[in-house]
C-alpha positions as a printed Julia matrix, in Angstrom:
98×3 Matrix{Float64}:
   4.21   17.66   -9.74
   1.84   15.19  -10.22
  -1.13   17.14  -10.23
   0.53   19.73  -12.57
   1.12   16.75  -15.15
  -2.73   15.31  -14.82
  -3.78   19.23  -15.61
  -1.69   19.48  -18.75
  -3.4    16.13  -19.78
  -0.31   13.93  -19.52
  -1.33   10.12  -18.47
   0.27    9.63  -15.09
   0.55    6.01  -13.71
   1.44    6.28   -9.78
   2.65    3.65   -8.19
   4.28    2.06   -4.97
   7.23   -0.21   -4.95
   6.57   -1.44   -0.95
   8.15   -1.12    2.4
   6.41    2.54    2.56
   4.53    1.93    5.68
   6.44    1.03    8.79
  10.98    2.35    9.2
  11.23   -1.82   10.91
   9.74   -4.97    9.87
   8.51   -5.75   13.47
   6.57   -3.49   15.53
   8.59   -1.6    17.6
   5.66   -0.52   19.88
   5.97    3.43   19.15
   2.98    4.66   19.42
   3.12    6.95   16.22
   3.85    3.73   14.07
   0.1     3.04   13.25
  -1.28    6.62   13.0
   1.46    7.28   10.83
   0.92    3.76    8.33
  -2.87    5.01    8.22
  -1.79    8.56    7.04
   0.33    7.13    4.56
  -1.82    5.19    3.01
  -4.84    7.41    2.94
  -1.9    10.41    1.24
  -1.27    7.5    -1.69
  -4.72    7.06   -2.3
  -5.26   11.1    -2.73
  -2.08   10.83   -4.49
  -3.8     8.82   -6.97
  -1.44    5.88   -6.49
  -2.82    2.98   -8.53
  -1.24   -0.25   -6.93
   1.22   -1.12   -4.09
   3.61   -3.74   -3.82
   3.27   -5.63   -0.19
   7.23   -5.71    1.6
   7.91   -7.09    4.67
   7.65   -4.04    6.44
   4.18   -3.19    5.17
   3.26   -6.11    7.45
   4.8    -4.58   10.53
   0.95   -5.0    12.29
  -0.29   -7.93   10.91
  -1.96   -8.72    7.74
  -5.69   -7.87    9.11
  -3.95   -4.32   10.0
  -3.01   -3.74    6.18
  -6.15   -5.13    5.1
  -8.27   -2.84    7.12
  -6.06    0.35    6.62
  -6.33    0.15    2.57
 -10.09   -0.38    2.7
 -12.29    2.06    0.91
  -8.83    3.35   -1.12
  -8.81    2.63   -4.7
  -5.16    1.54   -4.21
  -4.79   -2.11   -5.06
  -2.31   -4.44   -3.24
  -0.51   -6.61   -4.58
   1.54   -9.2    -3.66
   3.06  -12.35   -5.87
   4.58  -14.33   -3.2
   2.55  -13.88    0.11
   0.24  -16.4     1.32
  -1.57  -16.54    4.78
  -1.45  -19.67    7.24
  -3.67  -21.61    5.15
  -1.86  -21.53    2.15
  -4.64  -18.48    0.52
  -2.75  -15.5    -1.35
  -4.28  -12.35    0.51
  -4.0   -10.38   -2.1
  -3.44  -10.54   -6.01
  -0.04  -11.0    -7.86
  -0.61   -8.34  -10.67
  -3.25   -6.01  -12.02
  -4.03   -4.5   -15.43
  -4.74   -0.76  -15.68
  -5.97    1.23  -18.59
């Protein structure tokens, strides 16, 4: 569907709301849980999927996990209320896209 819109021209803005990688906010040790976050994340970049929202359950490996996983996609993360131990926001609290 999306494809078929970019075709006909039509501006398409894709984007995630959060929560899409992990079913629990903890690891529950399943060995498909990480294969499965990196496959999801690598089908929203080819999706075209501009930004993601961070949830809870996006963090079900750690922070260094989600930052590794989404490098060399185009998809920005955002997040407006996470910080890391030292008080840093990981990643930015909003984009702009043309």
């Amino acid at each position: 569907m999306i494809a078929r819109e970019r075709e006909k021209g039509v501006p398409v803005l894709v984007l995630d709301a959060g929560n899409a990688l992990f079913k629990h906010p903890r690891s529950t040790g399943d060995k498909n849980e990480k294969p499965r976050a990196e496959l999801l994340l690598k089908q929203m970049d080819a999706l075209g999927t501009a930004a993601m929202a961070v949830g809870a359950r996006d963090l079900s490996l750690g922070l260094e996990f989600l930052r590794g996983g989404a490098k060399g996609v185009k998809m920005k993360l955002l997040s407006a209320n996470l910080v890391d131990k030292g008080g840093k926001a990981p990643f930015p609290a909003s984009t702009v896209l043309n």
